[in-house]
SEDO-734331 format. One record per residue (C-alpha): residue number from 1; x, y, z. Coordinates in Angstrom, 1 decimal. Layout:
BEGIN
{num NUM xx X yy Y zz Z}
...
This chain:
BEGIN
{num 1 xx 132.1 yy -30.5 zz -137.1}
{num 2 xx 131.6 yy -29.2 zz -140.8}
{num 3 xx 132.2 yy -33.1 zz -141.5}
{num 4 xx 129.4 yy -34.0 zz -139.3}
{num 5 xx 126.9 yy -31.8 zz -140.7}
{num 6 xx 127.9 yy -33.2 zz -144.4}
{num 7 xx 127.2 yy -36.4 zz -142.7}
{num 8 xx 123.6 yy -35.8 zz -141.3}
{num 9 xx 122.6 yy -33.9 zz -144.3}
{num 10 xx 123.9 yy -36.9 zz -146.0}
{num 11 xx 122.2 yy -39.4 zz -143.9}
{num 12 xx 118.8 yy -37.5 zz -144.2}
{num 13 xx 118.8 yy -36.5 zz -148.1}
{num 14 xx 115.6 yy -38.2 zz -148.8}
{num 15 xx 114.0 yy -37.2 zz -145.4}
{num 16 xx 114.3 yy -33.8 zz -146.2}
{num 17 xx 113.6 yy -33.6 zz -149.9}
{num 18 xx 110.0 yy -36.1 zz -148.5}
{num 19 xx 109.1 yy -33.7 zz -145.8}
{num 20 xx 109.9 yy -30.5 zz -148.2}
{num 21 xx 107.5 yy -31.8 zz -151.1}
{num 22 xx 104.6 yy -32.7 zz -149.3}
{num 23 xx 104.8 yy -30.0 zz -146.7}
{num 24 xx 105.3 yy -27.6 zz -150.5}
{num 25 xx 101.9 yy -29.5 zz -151.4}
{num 26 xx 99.4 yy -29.2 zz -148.9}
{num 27 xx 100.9 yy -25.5 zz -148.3}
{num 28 xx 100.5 yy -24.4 zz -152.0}
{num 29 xx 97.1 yy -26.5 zz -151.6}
{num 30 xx 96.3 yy -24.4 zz -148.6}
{num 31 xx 97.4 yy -21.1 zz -150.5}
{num 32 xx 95.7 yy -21.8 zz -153.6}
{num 33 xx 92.3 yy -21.9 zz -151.4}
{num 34 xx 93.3 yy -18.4 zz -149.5}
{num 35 xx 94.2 yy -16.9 zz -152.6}
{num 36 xx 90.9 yy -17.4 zz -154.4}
{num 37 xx 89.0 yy -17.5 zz -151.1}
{num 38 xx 88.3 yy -13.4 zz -150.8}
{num 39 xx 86.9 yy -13.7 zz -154.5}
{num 40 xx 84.9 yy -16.8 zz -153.5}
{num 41 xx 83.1 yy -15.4 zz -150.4}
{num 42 xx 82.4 yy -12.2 zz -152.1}
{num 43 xx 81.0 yy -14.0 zz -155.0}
{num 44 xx 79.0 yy -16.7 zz -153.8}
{num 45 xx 78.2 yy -15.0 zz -150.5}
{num 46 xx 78.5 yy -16.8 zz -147.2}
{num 47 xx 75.4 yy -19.0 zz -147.9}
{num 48 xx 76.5 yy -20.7 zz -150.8}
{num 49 xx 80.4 yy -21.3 zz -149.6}
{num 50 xx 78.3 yy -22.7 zz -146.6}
{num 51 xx 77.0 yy -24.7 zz -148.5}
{num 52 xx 79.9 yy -26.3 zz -150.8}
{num 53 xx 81.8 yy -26.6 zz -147.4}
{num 54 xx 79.1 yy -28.4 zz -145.7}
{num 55 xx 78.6 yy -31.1 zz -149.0}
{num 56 xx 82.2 yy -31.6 zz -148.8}
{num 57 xx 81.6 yy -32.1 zz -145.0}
{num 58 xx 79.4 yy -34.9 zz -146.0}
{num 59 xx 81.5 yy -36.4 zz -148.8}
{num 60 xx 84.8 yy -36.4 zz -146.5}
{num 61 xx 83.3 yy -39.4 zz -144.3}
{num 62 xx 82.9 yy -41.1 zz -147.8}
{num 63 xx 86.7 yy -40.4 zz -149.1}
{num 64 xx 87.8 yy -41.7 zz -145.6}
{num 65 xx 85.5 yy -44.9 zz -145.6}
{num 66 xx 86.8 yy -45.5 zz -149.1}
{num 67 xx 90.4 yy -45.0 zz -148.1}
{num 68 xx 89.8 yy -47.6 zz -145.5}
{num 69 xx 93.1 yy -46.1 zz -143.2}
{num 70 xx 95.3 yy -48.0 zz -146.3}
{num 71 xx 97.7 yy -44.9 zz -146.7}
{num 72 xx 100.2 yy -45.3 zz -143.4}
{num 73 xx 100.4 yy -49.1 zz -143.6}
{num 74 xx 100.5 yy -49.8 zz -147.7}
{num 75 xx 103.3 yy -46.7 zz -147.6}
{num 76 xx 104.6 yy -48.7 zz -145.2}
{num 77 xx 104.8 yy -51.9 zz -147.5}
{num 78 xx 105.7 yy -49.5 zz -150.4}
{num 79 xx 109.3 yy -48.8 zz -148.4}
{num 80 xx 109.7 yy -51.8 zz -147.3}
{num 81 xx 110.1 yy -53.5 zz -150.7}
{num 82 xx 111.1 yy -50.7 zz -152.7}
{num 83 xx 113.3 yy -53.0 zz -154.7}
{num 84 xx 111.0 yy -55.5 zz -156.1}
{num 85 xx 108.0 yy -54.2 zz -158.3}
{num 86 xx 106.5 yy -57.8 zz -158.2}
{num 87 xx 105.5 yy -56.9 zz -154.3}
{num 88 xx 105.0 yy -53.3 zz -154.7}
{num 89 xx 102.4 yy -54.2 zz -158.0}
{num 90 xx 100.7 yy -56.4 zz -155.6}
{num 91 xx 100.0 yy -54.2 zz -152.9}
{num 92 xx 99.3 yy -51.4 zz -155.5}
{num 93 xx 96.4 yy -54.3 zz -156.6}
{num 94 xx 95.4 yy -55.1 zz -153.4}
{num 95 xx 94.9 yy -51.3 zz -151.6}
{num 96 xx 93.1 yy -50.5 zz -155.4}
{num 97 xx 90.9 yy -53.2 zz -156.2}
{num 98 xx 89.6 yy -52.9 zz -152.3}
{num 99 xx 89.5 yy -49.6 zz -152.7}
{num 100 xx 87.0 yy -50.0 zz -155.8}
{num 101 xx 84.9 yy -52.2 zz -153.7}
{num 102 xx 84.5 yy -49.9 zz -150.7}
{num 103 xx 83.1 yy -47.0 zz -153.2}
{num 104 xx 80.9 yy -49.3 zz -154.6}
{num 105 xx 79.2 yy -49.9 zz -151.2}
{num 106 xx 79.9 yy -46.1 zz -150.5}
{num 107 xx 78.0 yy -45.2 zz -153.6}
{num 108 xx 75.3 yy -47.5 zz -152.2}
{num 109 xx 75.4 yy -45.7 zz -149.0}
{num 110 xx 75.2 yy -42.0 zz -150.8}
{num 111 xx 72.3 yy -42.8 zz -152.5}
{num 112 xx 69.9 yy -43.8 zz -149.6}
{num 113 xx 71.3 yy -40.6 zz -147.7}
{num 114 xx 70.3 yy -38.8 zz -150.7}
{num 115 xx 66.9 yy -40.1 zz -150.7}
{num 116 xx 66.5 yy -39.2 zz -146.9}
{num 117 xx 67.9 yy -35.7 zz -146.7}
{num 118 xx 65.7 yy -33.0 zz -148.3}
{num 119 xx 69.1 yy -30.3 zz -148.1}
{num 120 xx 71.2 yy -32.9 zz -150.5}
{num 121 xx 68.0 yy -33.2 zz -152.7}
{num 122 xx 67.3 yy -29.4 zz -153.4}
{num 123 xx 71.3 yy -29.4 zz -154.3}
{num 124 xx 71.3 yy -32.8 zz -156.1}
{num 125 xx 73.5 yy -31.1 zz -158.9}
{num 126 xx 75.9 yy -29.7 zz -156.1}
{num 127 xx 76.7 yy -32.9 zz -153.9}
{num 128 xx 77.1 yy -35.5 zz -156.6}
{num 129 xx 79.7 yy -32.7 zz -158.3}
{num 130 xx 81.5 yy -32.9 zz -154.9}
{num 131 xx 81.4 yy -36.7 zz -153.8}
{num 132 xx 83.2 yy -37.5 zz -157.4}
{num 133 xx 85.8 yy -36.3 zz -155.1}
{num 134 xx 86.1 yy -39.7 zz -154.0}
{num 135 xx 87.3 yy -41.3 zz -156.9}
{num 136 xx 90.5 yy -39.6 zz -156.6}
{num 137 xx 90.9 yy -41.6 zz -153.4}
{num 138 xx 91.0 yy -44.3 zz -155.8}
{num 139 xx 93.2 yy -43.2 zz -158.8}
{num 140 xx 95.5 yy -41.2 zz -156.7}
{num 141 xx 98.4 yy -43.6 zz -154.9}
{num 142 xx 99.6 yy -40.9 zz -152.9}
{num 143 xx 100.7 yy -43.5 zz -150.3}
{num 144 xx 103.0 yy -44.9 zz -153.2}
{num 145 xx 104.5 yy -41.9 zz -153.6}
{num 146 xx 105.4 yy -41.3 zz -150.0}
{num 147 xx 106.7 yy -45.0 zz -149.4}
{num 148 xx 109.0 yy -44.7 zz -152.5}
{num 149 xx 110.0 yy -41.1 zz -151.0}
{num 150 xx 109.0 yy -39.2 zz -154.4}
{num 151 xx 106.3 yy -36.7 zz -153.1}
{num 152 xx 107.9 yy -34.2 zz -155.7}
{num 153 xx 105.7 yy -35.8 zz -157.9}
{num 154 xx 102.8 yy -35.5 zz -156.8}
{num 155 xx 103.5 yy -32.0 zz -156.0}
{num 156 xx 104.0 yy -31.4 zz -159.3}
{num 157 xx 100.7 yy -32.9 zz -160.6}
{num 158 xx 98.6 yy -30.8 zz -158.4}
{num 159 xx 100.7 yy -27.3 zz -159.1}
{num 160 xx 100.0 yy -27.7 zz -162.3}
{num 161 xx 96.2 yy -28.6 zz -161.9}
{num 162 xx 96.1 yy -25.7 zz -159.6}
{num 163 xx 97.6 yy -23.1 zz -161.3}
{num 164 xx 95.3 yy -24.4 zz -164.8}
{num 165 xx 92.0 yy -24.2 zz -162.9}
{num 166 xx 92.4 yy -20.6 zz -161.1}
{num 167 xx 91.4 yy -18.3 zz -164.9}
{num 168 xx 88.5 yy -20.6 zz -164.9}
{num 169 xx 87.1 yy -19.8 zz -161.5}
{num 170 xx 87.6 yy -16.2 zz -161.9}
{num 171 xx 86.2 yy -16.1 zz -165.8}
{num 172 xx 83.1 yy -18.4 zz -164.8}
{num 173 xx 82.1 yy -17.8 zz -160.8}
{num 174 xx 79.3 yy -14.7 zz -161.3}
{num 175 xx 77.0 yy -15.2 zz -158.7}
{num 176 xx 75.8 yy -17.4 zz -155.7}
{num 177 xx 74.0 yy -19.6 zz -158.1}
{num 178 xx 77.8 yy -21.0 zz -159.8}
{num 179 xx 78.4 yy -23.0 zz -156.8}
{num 180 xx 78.1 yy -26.0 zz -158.6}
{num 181 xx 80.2 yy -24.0 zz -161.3}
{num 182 xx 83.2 yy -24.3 zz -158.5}
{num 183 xx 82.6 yy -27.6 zz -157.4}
{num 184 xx 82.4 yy -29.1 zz -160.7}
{num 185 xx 86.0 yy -27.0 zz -161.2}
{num 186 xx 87.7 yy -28.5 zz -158.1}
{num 187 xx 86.1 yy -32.3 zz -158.5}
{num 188 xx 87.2 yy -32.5 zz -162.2}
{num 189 xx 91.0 yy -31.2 zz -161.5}
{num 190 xx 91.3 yy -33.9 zz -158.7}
{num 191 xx 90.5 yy -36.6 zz -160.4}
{num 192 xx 92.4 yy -35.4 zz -163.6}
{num 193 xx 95.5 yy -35.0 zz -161.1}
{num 194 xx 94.6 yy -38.8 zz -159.8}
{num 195 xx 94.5 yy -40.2 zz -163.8}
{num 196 xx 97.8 yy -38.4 zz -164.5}
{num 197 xx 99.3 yy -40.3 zz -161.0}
{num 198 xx 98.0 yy -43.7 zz -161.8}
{num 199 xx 99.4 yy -43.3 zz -165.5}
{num 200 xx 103.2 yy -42.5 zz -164.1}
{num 201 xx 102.9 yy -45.5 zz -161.3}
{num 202 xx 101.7 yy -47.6 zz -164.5}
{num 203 xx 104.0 yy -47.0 zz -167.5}
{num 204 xx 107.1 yy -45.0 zz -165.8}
{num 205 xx 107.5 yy -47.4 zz -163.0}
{num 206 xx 105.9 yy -50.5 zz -164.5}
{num 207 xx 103.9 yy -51.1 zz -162.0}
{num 208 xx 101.5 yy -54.0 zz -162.9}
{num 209 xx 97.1 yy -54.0 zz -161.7}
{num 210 xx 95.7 yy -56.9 zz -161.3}
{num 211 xx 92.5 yy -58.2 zz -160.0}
{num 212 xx 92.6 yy -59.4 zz -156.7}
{num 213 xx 90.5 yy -62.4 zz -155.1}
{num 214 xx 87.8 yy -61.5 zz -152.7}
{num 215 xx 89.4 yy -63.2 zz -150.2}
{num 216 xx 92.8 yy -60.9 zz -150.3}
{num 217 xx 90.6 yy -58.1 zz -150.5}
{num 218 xx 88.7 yy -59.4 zz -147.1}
{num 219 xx 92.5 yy -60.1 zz -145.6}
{num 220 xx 93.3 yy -56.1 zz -146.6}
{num 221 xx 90.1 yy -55.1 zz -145.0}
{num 222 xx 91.1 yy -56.7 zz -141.6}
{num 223 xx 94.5 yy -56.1 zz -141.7}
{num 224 xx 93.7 yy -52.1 zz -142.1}
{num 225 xx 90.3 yy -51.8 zz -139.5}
{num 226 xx 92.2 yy -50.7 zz -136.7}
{num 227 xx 93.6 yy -47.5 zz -138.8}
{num 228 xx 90.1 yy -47.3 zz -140.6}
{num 229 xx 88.7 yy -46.9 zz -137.2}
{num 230 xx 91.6 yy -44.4 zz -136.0}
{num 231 xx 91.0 yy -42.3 zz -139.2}
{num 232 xx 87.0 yy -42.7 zz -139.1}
{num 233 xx 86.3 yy -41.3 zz -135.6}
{num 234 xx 88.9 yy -38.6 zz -136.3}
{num 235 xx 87.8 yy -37.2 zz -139.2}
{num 236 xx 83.7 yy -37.7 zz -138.0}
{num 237 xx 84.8 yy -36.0 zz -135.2}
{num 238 xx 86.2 yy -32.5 zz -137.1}
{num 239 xx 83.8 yy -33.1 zz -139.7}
{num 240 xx 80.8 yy -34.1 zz -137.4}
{num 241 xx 81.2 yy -30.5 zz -135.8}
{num 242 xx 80.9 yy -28.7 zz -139.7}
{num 243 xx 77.6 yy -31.2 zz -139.8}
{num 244 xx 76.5 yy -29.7 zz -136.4}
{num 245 xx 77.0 yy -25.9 zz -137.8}
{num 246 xx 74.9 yy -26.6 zz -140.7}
{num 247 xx 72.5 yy -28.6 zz -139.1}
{num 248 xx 71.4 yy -26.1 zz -136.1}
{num 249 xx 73.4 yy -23.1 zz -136.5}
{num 250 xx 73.1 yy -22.4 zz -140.4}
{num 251 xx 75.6 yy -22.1 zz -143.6}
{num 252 xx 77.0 yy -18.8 zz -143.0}
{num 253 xx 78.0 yy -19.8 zz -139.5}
{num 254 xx 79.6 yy -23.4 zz -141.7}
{num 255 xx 81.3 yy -20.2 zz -143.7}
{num 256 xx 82.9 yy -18.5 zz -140.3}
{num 257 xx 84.0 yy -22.2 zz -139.2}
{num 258 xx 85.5 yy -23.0 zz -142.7}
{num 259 xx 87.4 yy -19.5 zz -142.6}
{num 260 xx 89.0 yy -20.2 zz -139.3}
{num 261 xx 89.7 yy -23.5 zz -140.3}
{num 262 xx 91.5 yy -22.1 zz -143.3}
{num 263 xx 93.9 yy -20.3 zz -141.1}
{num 264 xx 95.1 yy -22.4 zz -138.5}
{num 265 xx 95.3 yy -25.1 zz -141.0}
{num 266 xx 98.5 yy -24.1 zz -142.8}
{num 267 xx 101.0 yy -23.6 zz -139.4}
{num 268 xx 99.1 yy -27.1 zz -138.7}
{num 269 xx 100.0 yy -28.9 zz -142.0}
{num 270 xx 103.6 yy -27.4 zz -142.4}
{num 271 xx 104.2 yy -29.4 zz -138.7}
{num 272 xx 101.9 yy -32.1 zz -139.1}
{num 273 xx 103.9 yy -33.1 zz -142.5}
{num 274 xx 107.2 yy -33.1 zz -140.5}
{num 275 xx 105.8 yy -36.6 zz -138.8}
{num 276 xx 104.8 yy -38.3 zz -142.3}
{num 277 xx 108.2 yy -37.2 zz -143.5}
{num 278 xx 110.4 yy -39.0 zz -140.8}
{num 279 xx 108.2 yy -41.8 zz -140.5}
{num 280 xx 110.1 yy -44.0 zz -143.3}
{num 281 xx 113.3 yy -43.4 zz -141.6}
{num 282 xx 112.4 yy -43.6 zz -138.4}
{num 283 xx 110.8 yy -47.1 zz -139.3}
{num 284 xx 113.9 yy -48.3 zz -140.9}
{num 285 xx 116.4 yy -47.1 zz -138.3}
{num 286 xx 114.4 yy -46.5 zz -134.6}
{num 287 xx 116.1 yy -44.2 zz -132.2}
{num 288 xx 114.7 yy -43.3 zz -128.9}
{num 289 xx 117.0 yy -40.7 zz -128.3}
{num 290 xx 115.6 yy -39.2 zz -131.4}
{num 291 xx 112.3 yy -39.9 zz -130.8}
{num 292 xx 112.6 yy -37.6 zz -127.4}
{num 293 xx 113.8 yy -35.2 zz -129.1}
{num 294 xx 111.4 yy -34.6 zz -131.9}
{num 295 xx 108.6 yy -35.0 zz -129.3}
{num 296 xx 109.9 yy -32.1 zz -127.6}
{num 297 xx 110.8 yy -29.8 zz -130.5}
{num 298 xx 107.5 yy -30.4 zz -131.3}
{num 299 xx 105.5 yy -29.3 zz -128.5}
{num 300 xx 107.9 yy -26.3 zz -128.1}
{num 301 xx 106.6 yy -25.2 zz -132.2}
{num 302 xx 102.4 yy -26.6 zz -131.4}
{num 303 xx 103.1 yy -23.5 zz -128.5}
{num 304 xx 104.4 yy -21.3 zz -130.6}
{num 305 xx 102.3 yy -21.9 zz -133.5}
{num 306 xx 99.3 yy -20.7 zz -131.2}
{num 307 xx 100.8 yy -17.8 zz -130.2}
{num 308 xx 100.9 yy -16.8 zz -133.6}
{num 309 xx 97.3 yy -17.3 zz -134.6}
{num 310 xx 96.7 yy -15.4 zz -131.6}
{num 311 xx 98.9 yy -12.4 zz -132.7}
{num 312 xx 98.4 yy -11.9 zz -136.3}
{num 313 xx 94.9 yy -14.2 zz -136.8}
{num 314 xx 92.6 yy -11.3 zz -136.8}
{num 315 xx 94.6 yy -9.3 zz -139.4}
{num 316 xx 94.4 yy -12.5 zz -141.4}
{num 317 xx 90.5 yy -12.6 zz -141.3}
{num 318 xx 89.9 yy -9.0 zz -142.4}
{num 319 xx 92.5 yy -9.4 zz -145.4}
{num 320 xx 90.5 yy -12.5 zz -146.3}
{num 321 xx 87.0 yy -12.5 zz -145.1}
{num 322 xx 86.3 yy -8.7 zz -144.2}
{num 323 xx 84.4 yy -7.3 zz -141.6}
{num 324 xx 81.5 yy -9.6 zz -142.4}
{num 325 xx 83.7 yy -12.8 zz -141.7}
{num 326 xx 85.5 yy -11.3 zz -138.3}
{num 327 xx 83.6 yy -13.9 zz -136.1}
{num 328 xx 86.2 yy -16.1 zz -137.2}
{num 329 xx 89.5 yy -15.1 zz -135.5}
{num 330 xx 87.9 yy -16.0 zz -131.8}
{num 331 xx 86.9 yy -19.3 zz -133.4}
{num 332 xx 90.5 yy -19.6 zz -135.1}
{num 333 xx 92.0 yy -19.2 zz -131.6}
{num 334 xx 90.4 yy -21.5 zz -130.3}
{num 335 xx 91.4 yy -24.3 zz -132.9}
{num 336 xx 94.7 yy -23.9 zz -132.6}
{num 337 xx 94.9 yy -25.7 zz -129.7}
{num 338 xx 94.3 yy -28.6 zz -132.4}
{num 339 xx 98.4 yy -27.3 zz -134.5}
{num 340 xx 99.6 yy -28.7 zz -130.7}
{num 341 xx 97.5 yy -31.8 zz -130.6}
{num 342 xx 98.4 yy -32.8 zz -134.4}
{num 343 xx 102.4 yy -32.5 zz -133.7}
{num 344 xx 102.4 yy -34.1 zz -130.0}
{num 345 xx 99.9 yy -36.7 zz -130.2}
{num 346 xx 100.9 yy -37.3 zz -133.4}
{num 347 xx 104.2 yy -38.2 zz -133.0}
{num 348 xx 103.5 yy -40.1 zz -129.8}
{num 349 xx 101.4 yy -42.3 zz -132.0}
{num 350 xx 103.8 yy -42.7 zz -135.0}
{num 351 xx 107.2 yy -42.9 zz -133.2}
{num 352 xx 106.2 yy -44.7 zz -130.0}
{num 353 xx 102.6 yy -46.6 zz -130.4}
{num 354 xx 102.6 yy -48.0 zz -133.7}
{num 355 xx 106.2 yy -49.3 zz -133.7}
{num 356 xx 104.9 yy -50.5 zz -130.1}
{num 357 xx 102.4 yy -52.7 zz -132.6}
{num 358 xx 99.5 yy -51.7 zz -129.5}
{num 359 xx 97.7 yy -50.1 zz -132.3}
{num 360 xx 94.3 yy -50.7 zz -131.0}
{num 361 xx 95.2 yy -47.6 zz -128.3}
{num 362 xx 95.2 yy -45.5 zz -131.4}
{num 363 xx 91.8 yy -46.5 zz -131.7}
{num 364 xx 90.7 yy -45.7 zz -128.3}
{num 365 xx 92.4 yy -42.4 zz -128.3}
{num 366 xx 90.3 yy -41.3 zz -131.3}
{num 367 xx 87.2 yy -42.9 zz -129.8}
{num 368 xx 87.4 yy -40.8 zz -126.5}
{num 369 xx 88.2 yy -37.7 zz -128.2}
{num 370 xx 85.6 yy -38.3 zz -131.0}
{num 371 xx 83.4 yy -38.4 zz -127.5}
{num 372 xx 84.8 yy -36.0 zz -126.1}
{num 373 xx 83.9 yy -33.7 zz -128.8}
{num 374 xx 80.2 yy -34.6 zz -129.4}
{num 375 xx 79.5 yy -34.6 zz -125.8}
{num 376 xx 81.0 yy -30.9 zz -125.4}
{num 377 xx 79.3 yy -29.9 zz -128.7}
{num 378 xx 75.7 yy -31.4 zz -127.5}
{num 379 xx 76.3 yy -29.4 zz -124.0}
{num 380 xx 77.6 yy -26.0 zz -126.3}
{num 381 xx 74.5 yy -26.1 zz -128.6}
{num 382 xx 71.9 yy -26.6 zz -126.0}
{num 383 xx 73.1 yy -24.0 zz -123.6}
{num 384 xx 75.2 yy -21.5 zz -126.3}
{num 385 xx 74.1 yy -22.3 zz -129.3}
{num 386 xx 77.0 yy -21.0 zz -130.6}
{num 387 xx 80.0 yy -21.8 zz -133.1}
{num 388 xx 82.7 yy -21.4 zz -130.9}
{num 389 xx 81.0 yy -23.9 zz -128.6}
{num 390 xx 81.3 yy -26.2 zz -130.9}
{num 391 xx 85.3 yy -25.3 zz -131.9}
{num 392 xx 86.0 yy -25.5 zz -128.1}
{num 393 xx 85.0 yy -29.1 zz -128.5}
{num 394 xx 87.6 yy -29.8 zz -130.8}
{num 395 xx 90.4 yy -28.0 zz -129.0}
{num 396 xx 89.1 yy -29.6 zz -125.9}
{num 397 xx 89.1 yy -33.3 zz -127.3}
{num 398 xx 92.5 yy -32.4 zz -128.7}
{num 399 xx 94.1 yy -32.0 zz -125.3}
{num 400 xx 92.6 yy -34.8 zz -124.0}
{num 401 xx 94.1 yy -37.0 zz -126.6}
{num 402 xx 97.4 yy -35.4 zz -125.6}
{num 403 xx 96.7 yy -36.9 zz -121.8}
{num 404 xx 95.8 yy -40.4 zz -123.3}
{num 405 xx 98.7 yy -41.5 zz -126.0}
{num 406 xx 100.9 yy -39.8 zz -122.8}
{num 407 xx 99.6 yy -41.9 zz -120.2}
{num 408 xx 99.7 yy -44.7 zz -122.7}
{num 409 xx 103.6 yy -44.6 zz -123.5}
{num 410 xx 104.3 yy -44.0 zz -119.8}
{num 411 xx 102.3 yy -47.0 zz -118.9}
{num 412 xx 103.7 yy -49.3 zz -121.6}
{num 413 xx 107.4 yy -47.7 zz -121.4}
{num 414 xx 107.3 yy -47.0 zz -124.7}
{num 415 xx 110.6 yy -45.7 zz -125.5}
């Protein structure tokens, strides 16, 4: 038996040490924005976090158009030829130079939003700090670093930037009026962490960028839409309901959204990250024994993860928000429907639907849950008008995407 176990541990080194270093990552991410978050809200008030969280709202559908849903499939590629930096350079060229292109036209795109929305033009200085964020899209291969299995790396990188930036935000944030003070902090360590990522795939791993023809950048384009479109109507619809808050229901409400949000977000990245983890290996060496059971581990911790947030969430609002902010652990309940709807539909998607190549039902799930959502929200507003309207939506849609990939894999016998 104890030769066994040396066997699986064996057989799963890099598994591990993949799902360890990003699930460290986006956790210490995650941390690093509870930790300061109590001297944020106190500091800027709940109207001006609104507001940074509803810009970055706005500049999230700008990072995902200019990601273009690359990340799964050029990771993908990146595993795939792991020996041979000839291929890996040219897909590094191909995702990057496409990449450059779409935020061009996304710059494009900015500007005439700009020009139409009063809110973005009284806080000119604000949103243009934040959508520099999406040049890190651009500079910052994590995708490479998750095909080649080294996402200690880039765990690294962003440690470092985080733990470099937190005296500045407590030496300079004063007042509401530093917003931009904080955005300019967090836009300017991102891309920094990006530079510092490009410059180890460049000179460490000899990775060679070259400029690619318009037509290969055309062929990426059309070889990615259907994960573009998965990614796109997925992130619209969670960040389409932050637009909503803002829109009718004001920043401070976008303030008790984004706390809640904050909480259920770490059980629902430490899960989430076990999927991305396995997917290499599950891609190299498919088992639907395996498959089975992760599916059902996994709805067994989306279950337990909810219980959780329903036990402990309100002690985690008044340690972070205070009284002011307790509006939140209702809301927070009711997203975490979404932890069980991240781990079950999303390993029905990557372990039976994509290796399935019927990619186009990823689509269609994240097109009926997208309407889903907006439908529920349009209904919530007009009769509520109220922010956990508007979360139901999401934990609503999230179920229903359950019943859809389920239905799909039965009626394909996808096993």
């Amino acid at each position: 038996m104890w030769h066994k176990i040396r066997e699986i541990w064996h057989n799963n080194t890099k598994v591990v040490e993949n799902y360890a270093f990003m699930t460290i990552l986006q956790v210490l991410n995650i941390c690093f924005y509870l930790l300061i978050y109590p001297f944020l809200i106190r500091v800027l008030g709940a109207e001006s976090y609104g507001l940074y969280a509803y810009a970055l709202a706005i500049v999230t559908l700008f990072i995902t158009f200019v990601s273009f849903g690359f990340d799964l499939p050029a990771a993908k590629k990146i595993a795939e030829n792991a020996g041979s930096k000839e291929r890996m350079s040219q897909v590094l060229s191909e995702v990057t130079s496409t990449k450059i292109l779409l935020e061009i036209v996304a710059l494009v795109i900015y500007v005439c939003l700009f020009l139409l929305s009063s809110k973005m033009r009284e806080n000119a200085l604000l949103f243009a700090i934040v959508f520099a964020q999406t040049i890190t899209n651009i500079v910052f291969p994590q995708w490479y670093f998750q095909g080649v299995q080294r996402m200690r790396v880039v765990t690294y990188i962003q440690v470092a930037l985080k733990l470099a930036t937190l005296p500045l935000i407590f030496w300079l944030l004063r007042s509401p009026d530093d917003c931009w003070i904080y955005a300019l902090i967090v836009s300017v360590s991102s891309v920094a962490g990006g530079m510092v990522a490009w410059l180890i795939v460049r000179f460490k791993d000899g990775l060679q960028m070259r400029c690619v023809a318009l037509p290969a950048v055309w062929r990426s384009i059309r070889e990615t839409a259907p994960f573009f479109l998965t990614n796109a109507t997925s992130i619209l619809k969670e960040q389409g309901v932050v637009l909503l808050i803002g829109q009718f229901l004001g920043m401070s409400e976008v303030a008790v959204y984004d706390l809640a949000n904050k909480i259920i977000i770490i059980p629902r990245t430490i899960f989430s990250k076990l999927n991305d983890a396995l997917y290499p290996k599950m891609m190299a060496q498919p088992s639907p024994a395996r498959r089975k059971k992760i599916l059902i581990g996994e709805i067994a911790v989306g279950m337990s993860a909810i219980a959780l947030i329903a036990a402990f969430g309100y002690w985690a609002v008044l340690i972070l928000g205070g009284k002011a902010m307790v509006a939140s652990y209702p809301v927070s309940v009711i997203l975490s429907v979404t932890i069980l709807t991240w781990l079950v539909a999303g390993a029905l998607i990557d372990f039976y639907i994509i290796p399935s190549g019927k990619v186009y039902y990823i689509t269609i799930n994240q097109i009926i849950a997208m309407s889903v959502t907006f439908l529920i929200a349009g209904v919530g507003l007009y009769f509520f008008h109220s922010v956990y309207a508007l979360a139901a939506s999401l934990a609503v849609a999230g179920l229903v995407e359950i019943a859809y990939c389920s239905c799909v894999v039965v009626k394909n016998k996808m096993r």
